[in-house]
N, C-alpha and C positions, 0 to 999 in steps of 0.2 A: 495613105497614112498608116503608119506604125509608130506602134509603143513598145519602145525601151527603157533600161537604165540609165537612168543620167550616171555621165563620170566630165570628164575635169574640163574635157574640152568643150562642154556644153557653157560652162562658167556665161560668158557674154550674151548665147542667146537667152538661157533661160531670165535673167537677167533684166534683155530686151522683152520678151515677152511678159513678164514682172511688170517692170513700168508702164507696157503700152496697155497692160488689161486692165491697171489700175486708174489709164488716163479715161480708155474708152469707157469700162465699168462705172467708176464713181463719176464722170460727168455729170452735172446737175444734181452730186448727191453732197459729195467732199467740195471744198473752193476751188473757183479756178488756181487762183493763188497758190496754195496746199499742192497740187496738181502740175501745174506748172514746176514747180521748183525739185518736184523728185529728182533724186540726182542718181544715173545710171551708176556712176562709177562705184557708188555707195552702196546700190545693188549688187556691183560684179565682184565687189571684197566680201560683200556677204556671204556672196555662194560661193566663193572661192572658200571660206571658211565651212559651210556647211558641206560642200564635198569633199573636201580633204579632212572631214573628218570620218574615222577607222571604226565608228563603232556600227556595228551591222544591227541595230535596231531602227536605225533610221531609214526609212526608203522615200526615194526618189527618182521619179518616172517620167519620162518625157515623150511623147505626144512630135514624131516628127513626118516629114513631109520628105517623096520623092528623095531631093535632093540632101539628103536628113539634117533638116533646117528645122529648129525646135519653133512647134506652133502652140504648145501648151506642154503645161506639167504638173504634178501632185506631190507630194512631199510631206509625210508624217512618220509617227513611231509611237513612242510611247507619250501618253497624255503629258502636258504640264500643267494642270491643276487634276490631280487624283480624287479631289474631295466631291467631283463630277460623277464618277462612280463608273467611268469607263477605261475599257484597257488600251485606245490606243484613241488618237486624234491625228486627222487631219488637219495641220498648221497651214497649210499654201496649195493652192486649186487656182489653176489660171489658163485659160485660153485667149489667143488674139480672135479680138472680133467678126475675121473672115470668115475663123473656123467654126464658131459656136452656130449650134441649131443644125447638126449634121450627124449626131450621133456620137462623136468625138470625144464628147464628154463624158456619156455614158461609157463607153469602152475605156476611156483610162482612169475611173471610177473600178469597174468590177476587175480592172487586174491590178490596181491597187489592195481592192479588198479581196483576192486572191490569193497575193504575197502577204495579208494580212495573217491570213488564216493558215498560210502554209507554214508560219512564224507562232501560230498557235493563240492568237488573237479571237476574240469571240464576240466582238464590236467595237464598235467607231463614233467618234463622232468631227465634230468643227463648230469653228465660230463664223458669223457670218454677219455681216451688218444687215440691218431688219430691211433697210430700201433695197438692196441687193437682189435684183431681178431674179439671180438665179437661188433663192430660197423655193424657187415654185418649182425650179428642177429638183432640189434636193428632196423636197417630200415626193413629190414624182416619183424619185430614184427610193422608195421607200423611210427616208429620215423622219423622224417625230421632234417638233417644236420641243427643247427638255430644258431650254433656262435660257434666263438674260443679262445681260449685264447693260452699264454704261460705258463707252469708251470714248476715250480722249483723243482724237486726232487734230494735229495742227492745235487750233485756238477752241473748236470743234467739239461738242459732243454729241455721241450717238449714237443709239440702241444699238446693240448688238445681244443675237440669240443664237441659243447652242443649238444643232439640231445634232440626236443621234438616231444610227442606226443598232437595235438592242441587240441583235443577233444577223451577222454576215455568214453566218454560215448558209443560207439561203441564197445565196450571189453566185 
């Protein structure tokens, strides 16, 4: 496994990986219904939009395999709620269920917040739904519980908490 930049011809896997870590992930957590219905293509115009965009505060890392077949990826920049009190967020962290529990996570974690810091970043954080198994990586990975909200998915509502990291220069 190696970590790259995502660029344009990743578009479909990252994508695939998108939908299948939110099938495997939120199983027993989001509806089957909900679940069911995600729609790839809806994902592959997304990141088609998100990579093709030119502004260099955004990074995006992909997590590939031998055959450099994306098995996971990361995807942040600057926060979008500022009133959080941090300078940048990860928006999208996803691995396929093969790969998780291999360390894979960890390593495209700290070269994300690598390229964080090399951009002159001095912490991180994410949202993350509260049943979301891998909230037990995240503080693992040094993150602190720092807020919550409600969120709307589908028909659905459901905790979701911030965790950050206060200082990556440590990484």
């Amino acid at each position: 496994m190696r970590i790259r930049t995502a660029n344009y011809k990743d578009v479909n896997n990252i994508a695939h990986v998108h939908i299948n870590s939110w099938k495997t992930t939120y199983k027993g957590i989001i509806s089957d219904i909900f679940l069911a219905n995600l729609s790839l293509e809806s994902r592959i115009t997304q990141w088609k939009s998100i990579l093709n965009e030119p502004s260099n505060k955004i990074i995006t890392l992909v997590l590939v395999n031998d055959e450099d077949q994306v098995q996971g990826f990361i995807y942040g920049g600057s926060p979008r709620d500022r009133e959080i009190g941090f300078e940048s967020e990860i928006y999208a962290f996803y691995l396929l269920e093969e790969v998780q529990g291999q360390g894979c996570g960890r390593q495209l974690i700290i070269e994300f917040l690598k390229i964080l810091k090399e951009n002159s970043y001095n912490n991180t954080m994410l949202w993350v739904l509260e049943k979301n198994s891998a909230v037990k990586f995240y503080v693992k990975m040094g993150g602190e519980i720092i807020n919550e909200k409600v969120q709307l998915i589908g028909e659905e509502s459901f905790n979701e908490i911030a965790i950050g990291w206060k200082d990556i220069r440590t990484y």
